[in-house]
N, C-alpha and C positions, 0 to 999 in steps of 0.2 A: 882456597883458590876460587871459588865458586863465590863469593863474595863480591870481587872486583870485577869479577866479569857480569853481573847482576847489576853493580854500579854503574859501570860502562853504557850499557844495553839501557838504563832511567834517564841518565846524562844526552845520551844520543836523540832520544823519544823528547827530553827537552828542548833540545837544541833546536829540533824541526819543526816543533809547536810555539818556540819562541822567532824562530825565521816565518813563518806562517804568518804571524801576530804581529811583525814586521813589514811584511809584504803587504796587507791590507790597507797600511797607511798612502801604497803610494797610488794618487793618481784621483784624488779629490771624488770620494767617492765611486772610485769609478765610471766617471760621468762616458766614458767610452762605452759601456755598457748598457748604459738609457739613454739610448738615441734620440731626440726631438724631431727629424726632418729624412727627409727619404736621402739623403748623398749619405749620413751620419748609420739611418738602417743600410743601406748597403755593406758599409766600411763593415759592419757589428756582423753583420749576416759572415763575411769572408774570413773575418779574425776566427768564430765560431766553426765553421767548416774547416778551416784550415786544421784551427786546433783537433778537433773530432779528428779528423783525420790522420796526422801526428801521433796520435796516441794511440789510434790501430798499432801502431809498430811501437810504438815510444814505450806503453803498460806492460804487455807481452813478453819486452826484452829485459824491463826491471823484474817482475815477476821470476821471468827466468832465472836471471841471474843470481836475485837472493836464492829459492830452489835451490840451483847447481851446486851454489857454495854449501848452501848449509848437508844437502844430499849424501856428496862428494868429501864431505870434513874430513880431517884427519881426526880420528875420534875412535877409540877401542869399543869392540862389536858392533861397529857398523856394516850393514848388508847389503851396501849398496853396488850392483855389481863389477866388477873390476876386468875390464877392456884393451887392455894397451896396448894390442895390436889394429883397434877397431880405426878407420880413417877413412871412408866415404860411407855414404846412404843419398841415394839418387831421389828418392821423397824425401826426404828433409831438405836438401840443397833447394829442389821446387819449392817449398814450402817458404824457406827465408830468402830467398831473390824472388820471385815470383809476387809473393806478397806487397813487400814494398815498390816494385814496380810498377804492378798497378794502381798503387795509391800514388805513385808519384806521376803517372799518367794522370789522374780524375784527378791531383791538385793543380798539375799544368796545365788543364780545360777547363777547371775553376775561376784558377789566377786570369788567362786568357780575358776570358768573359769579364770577369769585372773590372779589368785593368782597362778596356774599350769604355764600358760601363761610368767608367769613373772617372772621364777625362773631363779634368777641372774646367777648362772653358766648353763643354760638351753644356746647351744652354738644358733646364730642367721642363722637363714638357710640362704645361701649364696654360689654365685656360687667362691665368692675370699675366698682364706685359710685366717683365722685370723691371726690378727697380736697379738703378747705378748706385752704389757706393764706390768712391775713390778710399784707400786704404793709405796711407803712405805712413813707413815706420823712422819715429827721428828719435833721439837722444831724450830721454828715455822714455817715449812715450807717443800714443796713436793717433794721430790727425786722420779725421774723418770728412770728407768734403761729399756731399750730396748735389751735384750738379743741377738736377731737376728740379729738385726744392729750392735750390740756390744757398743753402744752409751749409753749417761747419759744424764741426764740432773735437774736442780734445777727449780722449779717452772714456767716450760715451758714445754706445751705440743702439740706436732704436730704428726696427723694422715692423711691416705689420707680417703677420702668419699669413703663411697658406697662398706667399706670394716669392717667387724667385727672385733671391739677390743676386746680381752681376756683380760683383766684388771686381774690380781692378785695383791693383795692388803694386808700390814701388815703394824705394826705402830714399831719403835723404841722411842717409848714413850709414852703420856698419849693414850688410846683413842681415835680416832678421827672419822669423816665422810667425803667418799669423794662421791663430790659432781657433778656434772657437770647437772644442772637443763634444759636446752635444750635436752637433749640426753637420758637422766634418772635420774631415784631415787638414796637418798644417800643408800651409805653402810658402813659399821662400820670398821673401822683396829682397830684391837686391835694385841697385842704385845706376839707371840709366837703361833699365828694364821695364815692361811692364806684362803684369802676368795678371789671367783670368781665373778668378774661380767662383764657380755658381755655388750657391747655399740656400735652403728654405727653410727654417721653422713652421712648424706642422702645429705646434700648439703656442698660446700663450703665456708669456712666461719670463724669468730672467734669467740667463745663462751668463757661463762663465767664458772670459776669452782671454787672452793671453799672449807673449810673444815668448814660441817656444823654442830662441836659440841665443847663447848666451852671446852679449853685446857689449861687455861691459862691466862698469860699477852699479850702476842701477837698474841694469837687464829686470831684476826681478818686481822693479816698481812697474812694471809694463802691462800691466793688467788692465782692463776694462768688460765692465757689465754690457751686455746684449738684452734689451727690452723687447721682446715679441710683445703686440697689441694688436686689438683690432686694427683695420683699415681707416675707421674714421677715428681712431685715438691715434695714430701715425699723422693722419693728416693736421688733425687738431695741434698735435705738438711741435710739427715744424711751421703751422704758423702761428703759433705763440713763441718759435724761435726768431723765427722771420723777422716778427714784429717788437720783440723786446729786446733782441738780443744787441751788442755791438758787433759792429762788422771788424774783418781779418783784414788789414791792410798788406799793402807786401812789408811795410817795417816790420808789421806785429808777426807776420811770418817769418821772417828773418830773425826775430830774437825766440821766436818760439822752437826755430828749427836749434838753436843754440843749446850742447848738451846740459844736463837738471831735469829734475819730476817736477810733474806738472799734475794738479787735480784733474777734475774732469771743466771742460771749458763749453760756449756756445755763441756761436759767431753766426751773426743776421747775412752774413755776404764774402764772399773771400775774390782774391784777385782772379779777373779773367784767365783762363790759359793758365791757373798753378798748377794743375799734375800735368799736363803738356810740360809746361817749364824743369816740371819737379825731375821727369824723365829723361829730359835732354840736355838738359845742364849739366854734366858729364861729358856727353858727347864735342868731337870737334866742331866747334863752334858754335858748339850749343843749341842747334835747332836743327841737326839732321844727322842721322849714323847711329842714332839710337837701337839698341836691342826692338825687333818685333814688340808688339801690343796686345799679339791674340784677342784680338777685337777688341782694344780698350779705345775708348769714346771720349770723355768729355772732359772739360779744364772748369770752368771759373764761373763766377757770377758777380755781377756789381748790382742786379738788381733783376727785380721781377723778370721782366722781358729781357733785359740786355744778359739776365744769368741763361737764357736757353739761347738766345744768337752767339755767346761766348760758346757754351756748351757745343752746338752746331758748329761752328769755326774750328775748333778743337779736335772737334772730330775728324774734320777735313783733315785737320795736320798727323793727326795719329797715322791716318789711314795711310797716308804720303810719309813716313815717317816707315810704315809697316811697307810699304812695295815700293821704298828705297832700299831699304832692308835686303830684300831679297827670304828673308825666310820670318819665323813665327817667335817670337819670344821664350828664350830658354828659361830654363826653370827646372824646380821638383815639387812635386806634390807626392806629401806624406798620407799614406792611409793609418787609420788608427793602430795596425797593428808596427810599425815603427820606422823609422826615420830613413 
């Protein structure tokens, strides 16, 4: 008899060490865990306290529980004392309400704070001006527009460190999240929206990004690399984009917004007013009734100079766009610890 229950108890110890050995797989190392940029160390700092704190009450009560059982067993010559009439103790009740209530106090003044803290268009204090990236997520794959630069790009993204990205973000097709788990939490593009989120890389480097929400058949092709670099390899690379690349017409827009994977792409110029377009083209009549922009700025470039008067114009119309509106652009923004 004392066999199978010996079996039981080896099988069980495997089970938890092979779910363990399971669990390590998910989540690409970890990258939640080693932060690159201060939005990314917040998120890590909160997941971390949250958990510590959890598990004041979570360890306690498993602890207990094996204890009770094993204490309490039906089992001959056990001495463990026997109660049946016993039903309150006024220190123990304080002990298991009082505890958890306090902790659920200090995680409600936690959550509080970092949830101000972490408000994705909240811009990142910073002695560098941010830079704009336009985001927009299509079928199956990242169109990247750099207004400032006047540059595009497809599933390729390169910023320098140690400087704020203004990320504005919308989708030309289902839903999506973008993702960059080093840097920050996801945010949602949805289509006729336009939503903000600041991000900074703190060191140099290449990171992973992703769209973290299923879209589809080729949802999982949606990946793209994050290049941190210095300041003068940013600049050096967008004008060796500038200068070598072809430009994004609206045809070549129009068949690239057409769902299929696409490599990574680089476009010397894209049409004036495309994330303007991108955003309201949805809406009645296509150029006003759109969701808020929570401060998103700029459309297009055709060229040097005429890519920051496009830029500038663009901004005008966001802005009119956002106080037709009447309110701020809806959205969610995911912190690392879940959706």
């Amino acid at each position: 008899m004392r066999k199978p229950v010996k079996i039981g108890r080896i099988s069980l110890a495997l089970l938890f060490i092979l779910m363990m050995a399971l669990l390590t797989g998910c989540g690409q190392e970890m990258m939640v865990f080693d932060p690159k940029g201060p939005i990314a160390q917040d998120q890590r700092d909160l997941i971390v306290i949250s958990t510590v704190l959890c598990l004041i009450v979570l360890v306690p009560v498993l602890v207990m529980t094996a204890v009770i059982v094993w204490r309490y067993r039906d089992a001959k010559g056990n001495k463990a004392a026997y109660k049946p009439n016993w039903a309150h103790s006024t220190k123990l009740e304080m002990i298991w309400w009082g505890i958890p209530i306090i902790i659920i106090l200090i995680l409600g003044g936690v959550t509080v704070k970092y949830t101000y803290a972490l408000e994705p268009s909240k811009p990142i204090q910073s002695d560098q001006k941010p830079i704009v990236v336009q985001a927009t997520s299509l079928d199956w794959k990242w169109l990247f527009t750099y207004p400032e630069q006047g540059i595009a790009t497809v599933n390729y993204l390169q910023i320098p460190k140690g400087v704020p990205i203004k990320f504005e973000l919308t989708s030309d097709a289902p839903m999506n999240s973008f993702w960059i788990p080093q840097l920050g939490g996801q945010m949602y593009t949805m289509s006729g929206m336009a939503m903000t989120l600041y991000l900074q890389a703190d060191e140099a480097g290449k990171y992973f990004g992703t769209a973290a929400n299923f879209s589809g058949e080729h949802f999982n092709d949606m990946k793209f690399d994050v290049h941190a670099t210095s300041r003068e390899e940013f600049d050096k690379w967008a004008a060796g984009v500038k200068k070598s690349a072809s430009p994004l017409t609206q045809a070549g827009y129009d068949a690239l917004a057409k769902p299929g994977r696409s490599g990574e792409q680089f476009f010397s110029s894209f049409p004036d007013n495309l994330f303007y377009n991108i955003v309201t083209k949805y809406a009645v009549g296509g150029s006003h009734g759109a969701h808020g922009a929570h401060g998103a700025t700029s459309g297009g470039s055709g060229n040097e100079s005429g890519g920051k008067q496009g830029a500038a114009v663009s901004s005008n119309k966001m802005e009119d766009v956002t106080a037709g509106e009447g309110h701020g652009a809806h959205g969610a923004v995911h912190s690392a610890s879940g959706k």
